[in-house]
N, C-alpha and C positions, 0 to 999 in steps of 0.2 A: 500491519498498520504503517499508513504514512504519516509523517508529519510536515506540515506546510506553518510558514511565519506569519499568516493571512489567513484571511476567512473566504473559502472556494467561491466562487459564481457558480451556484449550482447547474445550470444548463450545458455549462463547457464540460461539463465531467463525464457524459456518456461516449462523448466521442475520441478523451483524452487521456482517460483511467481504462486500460488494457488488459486482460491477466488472460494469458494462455497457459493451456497445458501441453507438452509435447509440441509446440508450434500448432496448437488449434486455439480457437480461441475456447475460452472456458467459461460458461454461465454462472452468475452470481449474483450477488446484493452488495451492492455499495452502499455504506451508513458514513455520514460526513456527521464530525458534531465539533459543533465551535467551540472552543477552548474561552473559558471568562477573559482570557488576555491578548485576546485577539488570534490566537491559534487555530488552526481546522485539523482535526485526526478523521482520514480518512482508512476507514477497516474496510475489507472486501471480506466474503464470506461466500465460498460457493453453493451450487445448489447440489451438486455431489460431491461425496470426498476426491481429494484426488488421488490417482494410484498409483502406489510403492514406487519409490525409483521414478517418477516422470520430472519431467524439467519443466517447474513454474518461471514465468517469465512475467514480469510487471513491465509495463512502458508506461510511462510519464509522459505524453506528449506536449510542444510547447504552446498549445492552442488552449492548455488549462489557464482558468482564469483567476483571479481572486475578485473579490468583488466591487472592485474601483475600474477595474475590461483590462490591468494588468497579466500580458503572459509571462509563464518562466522563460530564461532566455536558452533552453536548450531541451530538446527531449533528452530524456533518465530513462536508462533502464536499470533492471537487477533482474536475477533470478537465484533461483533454490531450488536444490533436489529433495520430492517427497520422500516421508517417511515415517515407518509406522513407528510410534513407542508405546508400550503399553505401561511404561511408569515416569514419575515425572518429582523433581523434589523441589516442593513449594516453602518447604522451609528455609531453605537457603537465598538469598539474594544474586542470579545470575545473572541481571541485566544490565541495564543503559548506567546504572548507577556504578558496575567494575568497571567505571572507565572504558565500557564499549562506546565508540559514538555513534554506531547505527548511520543512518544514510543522510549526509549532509547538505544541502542544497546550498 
């Protein structure tokens, strides 16, 4: 999941929301949903898993829009090595809330 301070221009985002695997590109679903506060969380969702050990790459290009024809003022990247887990603890709280702040724009 990304998060944006704006609500996207939906048409900039096919050419500008990137996700490779291994330096290929990677097929998926993009779901964009406007936050009540003026927010957009965009999730990508592939159409295959990806596999063990490969290097997800996101690009953020600066041609993303929000919906006033506003672009970011730089491309973003990140990535992340896949990984299998086969357990996960949902009882505890690990996220954005310990104080991680996740990717800042």
């Amino acid at each position: 999941m990304v998060f944006f301070n704006d609500h996207v221009y939906l048409p900039s985002v096919s050419e500008n929301f990137i996700v490779e695997e291994n330096n290929k590109p990677k097929a998926g679903t993009i779901f964009i949903v406007p936050n009540s506060n003026g927010m957009a969380i965009i999730s990508y969702f592939p159409q295959k898993e990806f596999e063990k050990d490969a290097e997800v790459r996101v690009l953020i290009k600066n041609g993303l829009q929000d919906d006033g024809g506003n672009t970011i003022s730089n491309d973003y990247e990140f990535s992340v090595t896949a990984s299998l887990s086969s357990e996960g603890n949902f009882l505890e709280n690990l996220g954005f809330e310990k104080e991680h702040a996740g990717l800042i724009f």
